[in-house]
Each structure stands twice: as C-alpha cells, then as structure tokens.
C-alpha positions as CSV (number, residue, x, y, z in Angstrom):
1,X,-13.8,-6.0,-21.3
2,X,-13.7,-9.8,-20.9
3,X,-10.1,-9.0,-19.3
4,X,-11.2,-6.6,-16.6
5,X,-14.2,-9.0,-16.0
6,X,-12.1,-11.6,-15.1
7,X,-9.4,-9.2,-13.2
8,X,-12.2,-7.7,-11.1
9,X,-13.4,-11.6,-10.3
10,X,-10.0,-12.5,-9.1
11,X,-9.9,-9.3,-7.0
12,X,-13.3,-10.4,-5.6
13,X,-11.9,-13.6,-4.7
14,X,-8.9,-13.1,-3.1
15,X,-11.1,-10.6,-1.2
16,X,-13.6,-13.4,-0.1
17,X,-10.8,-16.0,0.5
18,X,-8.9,-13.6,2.6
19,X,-11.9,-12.5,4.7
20,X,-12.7,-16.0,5.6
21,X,-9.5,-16.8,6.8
22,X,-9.6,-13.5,9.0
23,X,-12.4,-15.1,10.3
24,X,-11.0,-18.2,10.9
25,X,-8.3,-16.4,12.6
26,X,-10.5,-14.1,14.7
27,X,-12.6,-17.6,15.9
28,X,-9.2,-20.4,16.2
29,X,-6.8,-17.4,17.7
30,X,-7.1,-16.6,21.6
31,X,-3.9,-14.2,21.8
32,X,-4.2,-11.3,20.8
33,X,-1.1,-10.8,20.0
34,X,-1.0,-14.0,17.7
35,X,-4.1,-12.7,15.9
36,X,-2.8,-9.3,15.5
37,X,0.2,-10.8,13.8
38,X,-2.3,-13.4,11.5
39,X,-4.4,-10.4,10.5
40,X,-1.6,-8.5,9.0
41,X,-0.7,-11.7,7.1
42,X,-3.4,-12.1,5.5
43,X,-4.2,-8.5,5.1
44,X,-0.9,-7.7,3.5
45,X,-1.8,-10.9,1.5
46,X,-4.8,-9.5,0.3
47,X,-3.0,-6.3,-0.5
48,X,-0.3,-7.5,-2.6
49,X,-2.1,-10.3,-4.5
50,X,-5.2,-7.9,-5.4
51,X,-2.2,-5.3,-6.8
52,X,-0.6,-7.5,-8.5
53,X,-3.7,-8.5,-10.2
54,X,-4.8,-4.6,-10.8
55,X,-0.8,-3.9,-11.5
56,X,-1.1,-6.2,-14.6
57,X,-4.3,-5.2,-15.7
58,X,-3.5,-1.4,-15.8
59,X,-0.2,-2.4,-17.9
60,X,-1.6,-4.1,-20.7
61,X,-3.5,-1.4,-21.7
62,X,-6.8,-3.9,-21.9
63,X,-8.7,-1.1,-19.6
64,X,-8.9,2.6,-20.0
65,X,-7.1,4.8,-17.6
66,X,-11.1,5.6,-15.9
67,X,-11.6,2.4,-15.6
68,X,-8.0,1.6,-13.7
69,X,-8.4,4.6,-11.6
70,X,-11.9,3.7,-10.5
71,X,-11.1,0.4,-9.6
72,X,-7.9,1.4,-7.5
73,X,-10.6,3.7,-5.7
74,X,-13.1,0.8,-5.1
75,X,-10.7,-1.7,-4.1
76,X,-8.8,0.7,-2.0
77,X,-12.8,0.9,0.3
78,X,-12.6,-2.3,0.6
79,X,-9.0,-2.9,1.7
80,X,-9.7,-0.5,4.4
81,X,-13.0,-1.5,4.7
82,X,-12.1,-5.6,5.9
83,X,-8.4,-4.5,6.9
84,X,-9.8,-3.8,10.8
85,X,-7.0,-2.3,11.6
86,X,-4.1,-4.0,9.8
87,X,-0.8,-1.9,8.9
88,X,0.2,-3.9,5.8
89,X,2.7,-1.4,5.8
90,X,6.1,-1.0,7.4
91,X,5.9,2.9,7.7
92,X,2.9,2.9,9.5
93,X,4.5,-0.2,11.8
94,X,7.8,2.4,12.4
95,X,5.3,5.3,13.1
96,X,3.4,3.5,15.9
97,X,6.9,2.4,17.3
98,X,7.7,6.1,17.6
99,X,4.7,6.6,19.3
100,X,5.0,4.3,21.6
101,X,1.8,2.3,20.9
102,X,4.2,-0.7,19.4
103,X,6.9,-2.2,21.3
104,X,10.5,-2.9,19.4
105,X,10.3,-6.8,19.0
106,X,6.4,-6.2,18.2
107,X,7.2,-3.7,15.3
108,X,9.6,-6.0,14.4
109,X,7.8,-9.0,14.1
110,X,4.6,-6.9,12.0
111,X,7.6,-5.7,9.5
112,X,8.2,-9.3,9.3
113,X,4.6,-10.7,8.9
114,X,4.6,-7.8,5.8
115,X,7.2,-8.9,4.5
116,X,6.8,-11.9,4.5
117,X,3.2,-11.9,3.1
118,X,4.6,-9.4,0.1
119,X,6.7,-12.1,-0.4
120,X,4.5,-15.3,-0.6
121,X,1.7,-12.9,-2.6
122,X,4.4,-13.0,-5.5
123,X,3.9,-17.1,-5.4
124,X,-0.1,-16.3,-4.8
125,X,-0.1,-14.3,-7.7
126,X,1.8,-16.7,-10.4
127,X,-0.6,-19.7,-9.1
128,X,-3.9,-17.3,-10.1
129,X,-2.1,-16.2,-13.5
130,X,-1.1,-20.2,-13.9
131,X,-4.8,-21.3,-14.5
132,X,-5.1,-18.8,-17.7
133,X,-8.6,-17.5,-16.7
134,X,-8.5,-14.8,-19.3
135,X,-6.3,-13.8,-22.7
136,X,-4.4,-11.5,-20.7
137,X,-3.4,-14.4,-18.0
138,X,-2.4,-16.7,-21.2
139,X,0.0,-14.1,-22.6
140,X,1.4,-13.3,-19.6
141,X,2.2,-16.9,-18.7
142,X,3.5,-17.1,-22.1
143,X,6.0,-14.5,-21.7
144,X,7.3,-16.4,-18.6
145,X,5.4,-13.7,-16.6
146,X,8.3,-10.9,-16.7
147,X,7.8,-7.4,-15.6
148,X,9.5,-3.9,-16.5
149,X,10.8,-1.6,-14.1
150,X,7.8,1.3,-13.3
151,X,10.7,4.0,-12.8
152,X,10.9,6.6,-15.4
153,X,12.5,9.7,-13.8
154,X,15.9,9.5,-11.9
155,X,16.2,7.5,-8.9
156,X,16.6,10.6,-6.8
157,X,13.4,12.2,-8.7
158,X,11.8,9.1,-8.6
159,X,12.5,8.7,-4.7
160,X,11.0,12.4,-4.4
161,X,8.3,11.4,-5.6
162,X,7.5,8.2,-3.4
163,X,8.3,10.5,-0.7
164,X,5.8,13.6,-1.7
165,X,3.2,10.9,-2.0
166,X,3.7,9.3,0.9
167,X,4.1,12.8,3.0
168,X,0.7,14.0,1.6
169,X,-1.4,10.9,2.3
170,X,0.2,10.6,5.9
171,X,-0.8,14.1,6.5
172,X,-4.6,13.2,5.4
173,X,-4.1,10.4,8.1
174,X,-3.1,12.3,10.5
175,X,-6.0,15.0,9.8
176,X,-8.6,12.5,9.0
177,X,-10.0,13.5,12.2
178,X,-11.4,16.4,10.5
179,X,-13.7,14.6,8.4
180,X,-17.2,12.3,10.0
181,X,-15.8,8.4,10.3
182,X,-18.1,7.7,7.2
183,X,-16.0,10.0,4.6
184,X,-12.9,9.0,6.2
185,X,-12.0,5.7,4.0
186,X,-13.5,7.8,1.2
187,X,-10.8,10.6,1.8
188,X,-8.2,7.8,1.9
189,X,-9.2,6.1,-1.0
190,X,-9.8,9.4,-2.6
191,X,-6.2,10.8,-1.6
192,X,-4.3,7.5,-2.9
193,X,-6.4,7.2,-6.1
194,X,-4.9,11.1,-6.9
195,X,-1.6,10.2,-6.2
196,X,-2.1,7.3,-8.2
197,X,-3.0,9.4,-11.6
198,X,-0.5,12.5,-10.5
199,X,2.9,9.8,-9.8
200,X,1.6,6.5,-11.2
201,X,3.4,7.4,-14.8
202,X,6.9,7.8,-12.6
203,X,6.6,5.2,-9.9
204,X,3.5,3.8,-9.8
205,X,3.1,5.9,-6.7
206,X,3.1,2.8,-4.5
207,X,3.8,4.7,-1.3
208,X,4.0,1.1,0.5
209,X,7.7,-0.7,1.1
210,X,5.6,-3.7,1.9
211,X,3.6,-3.4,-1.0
212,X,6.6,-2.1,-3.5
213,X,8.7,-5.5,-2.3
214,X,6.1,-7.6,-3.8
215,X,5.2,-5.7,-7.0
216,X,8.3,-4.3,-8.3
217,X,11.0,-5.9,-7.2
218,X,11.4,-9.0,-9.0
219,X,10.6,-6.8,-12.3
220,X,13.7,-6.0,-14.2
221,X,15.7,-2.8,-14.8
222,X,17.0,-1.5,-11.8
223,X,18.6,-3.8,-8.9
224,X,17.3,-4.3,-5.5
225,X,19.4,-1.3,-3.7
226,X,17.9,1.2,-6.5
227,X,14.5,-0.7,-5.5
228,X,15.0,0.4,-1.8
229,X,16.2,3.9,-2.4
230,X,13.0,4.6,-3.7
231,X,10.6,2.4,-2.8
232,X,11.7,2.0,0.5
233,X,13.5,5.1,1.7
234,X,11.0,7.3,0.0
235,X,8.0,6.2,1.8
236,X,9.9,6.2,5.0
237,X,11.4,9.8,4.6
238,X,8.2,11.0,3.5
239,X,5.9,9.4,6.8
240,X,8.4,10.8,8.9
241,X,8.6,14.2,7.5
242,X,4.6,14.3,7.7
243,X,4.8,12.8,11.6
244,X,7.4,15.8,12.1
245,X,5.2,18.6,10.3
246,X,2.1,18.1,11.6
247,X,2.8,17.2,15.0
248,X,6.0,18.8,15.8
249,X,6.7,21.9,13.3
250,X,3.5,23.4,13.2
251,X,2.3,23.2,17.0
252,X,6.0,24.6,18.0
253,X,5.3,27.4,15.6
254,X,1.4,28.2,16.6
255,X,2.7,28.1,20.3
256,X,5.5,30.6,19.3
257,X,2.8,32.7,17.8
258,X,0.5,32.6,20.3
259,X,3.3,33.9,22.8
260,X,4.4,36.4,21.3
261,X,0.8,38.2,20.4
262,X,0.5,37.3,24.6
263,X,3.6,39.4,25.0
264,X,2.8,42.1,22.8
C-alpha cells in the first residue's frame, strides 16, 4: 500500500505542477495560437508522465487489478477534467484536420507539440523515479529502469486490437452527445477504463500514438516499426473507421432507407 500511496502522490503532483503551468500559460500567452500549442504540451506532459507512473505501478504487481483499474478511471476525470480542450493525441489532431476545423501546418505543429511532450515525459519520468520515493522506485532504478514489451498476441492481432479499442471509444465521442455534459467525462472515463481490463493483457489498450511513443517504445522486445504498426497504425485505422461509420456509412444507409419506404 505504501507503493500506491506514493504512486498516487506523484500522480497528484504532476497534476498540480502541470495545472499551474497551464495557468501560467493561459495568464503570460496572448496568441491564441501560441497557447493552444503550450496547452497541448503540457497536457500531453501530464498525460504521459502520470502513465508512466500508473504503467509501473500496475506492472509490479504491488496493487490489485481493482485498485489499477479504479485509478485509471479516476485519473482519466481528471485528465479530461484540466485538459480544457487539449488533443494529447495525434488521431484526434488528424480527425479535426479532416474536418476542417485544423489547418495542415496547425495539425502539424499539435502532432509535433505531442510528440514532443511524449518524448520529454520519458526524461520527466526517470527524474521522479531517480529520487527513490518508494521501494518500488528503488528497484526500478536498480534495474537500470528497463521495460518489457506489453504485446502478447501477434502484431497483426495485437494491431486489431489497438484498432477495435480505438474504433469503440471514438464512436462514444462521437455519440457523447447523447449523454447530459455532466456524465459525459464519466462515459469517457468509463469507456477507456473497459477497454483497459478487456485489451490491457494484449496491448495495454493504449489507444493513444502520442501516448504509446512515450510508454512503450523505449521498452524492449519488438523494434520501433512493429511499435508503429500497432501502436500507431491501429489507433489511426480504428478513429478513421469510426469517423467513416458513424458519420458517413450509417447516414448514407438511413437516407437509402428512408427513400425507398418514400417510394414504396
């Protein structure tokens, strides 16, 4: 318990730090633009760092499996919660390009900022575990702070399944409408939490390339072009797929339906 104490401390401040400097941002940044692109940085910070933190705790086995997945639902609230409209995600950056509420060099620059932050959340991360604020941070330090690959199922399986997950929580997105705006980061963080417990055991059911670039890809056992095929074409496939369903599949079929009962 002392482990997930500490874990759910470090969460709590990277939270906090995070939030200030959003503030600081909001207060120091007039262009929008400029703020737009500091929020995702630190939001995608935030992301990454508080995973990687959760990541290791869920992996050492110190916490039961209740405990993991209640966490992951809590923290997911409060990502969503302080995000104010961040991405942190590059399939959400390539959906808004295709609807036109992102221009090319602007969705470029986001995928950059996420990137970017997934990247320097790695260094975030080894400074936090550096300071050995719990057992669990000591041994990892100790064992030069390696990580296994999270894939156990073929890559095409395993890219299935990135892409199932990331299908059925872009179609709760895209029907979150449905729902009063009070439930709706409940339903998110209700939606991602299942996938977590249905696909964690295969991929860790990250559904995120952002987030995937900073959490599994410096672990060991595949190479960084397996790492993509799943972790990055999944997500993408599955997003689109979703976009294409809901919005395109479906409405061209109801129309077709309602002509031809018109017609008959």
């Amino acid at each position: 318990m002392a482990d997930t104490a500490v874990s759910v401390a470090a969460v709590a401040g990277i939270v906090l730090c995070c939030e200030a400097a959003r503030r600081g941002c909001e207060w120091g940044i007039r262009c929008a633009d400029y703020r737009r692109f500091c929020s995702e940085l630190i939001s995608t910070l935030q992301l990454c760092a508080c995973t990687h933190e959760l990541k290791l705790l869920g992996e050492s086995g110190r916490a039961d499996p209740q405990i993991g997945l209640t966490l992951t639902y809590l923290v997911t609230v409060l990502h969503v919660l302080t995000f104010r409209g961040a991405l942190c995600n590059p399939s959400a950056a390539l959906e808004q390009l295709y609807r036109g509420s992102l221009r090319t060099l602007a969705c470029v620059a986001l995928i950059a900022c996420q990137l970017g932050s997934a990247w320097l959340s790695r260094y975030a991360a080894l400074y936090l575990w550096s300071a050995g604020l719990s057992e669990l941070h000591l041994e990892h330090r100790a064992a030069g702070y390696r990580c296994f690959s999270p894939i156990h199922a073929s890559l095409p399986a395993a890219a299935a399944a990135e892409m199932a997950c990331a299908f059925i929580l872009q179609a709760v997105i895209i029907n979150i409408g449905l729902f009063t705006e009070s439930l709706r980061v409940h339903v998110i963080a209700a939606t991602i939490t299942s996938l977590v417990y249905a696909v964690g055991s295969i991929t860790g059911a990250v559904m995120n390339p952002a987030l995937a670039f900073s959490i599994q890809f410096p672990c060991s056992g595949h190479n960084f072009l397996e790492y993509a095929f799943v972790f990055w074409l999944g997500p993408m496939l599955g997003t689109a797929s979703a976009v294409a369903v809901f919005e395109k599949i479906i409405p061209f079929l109801l129309k077709k339906d309602s002509h031809w009962k018109k017609i008959q």
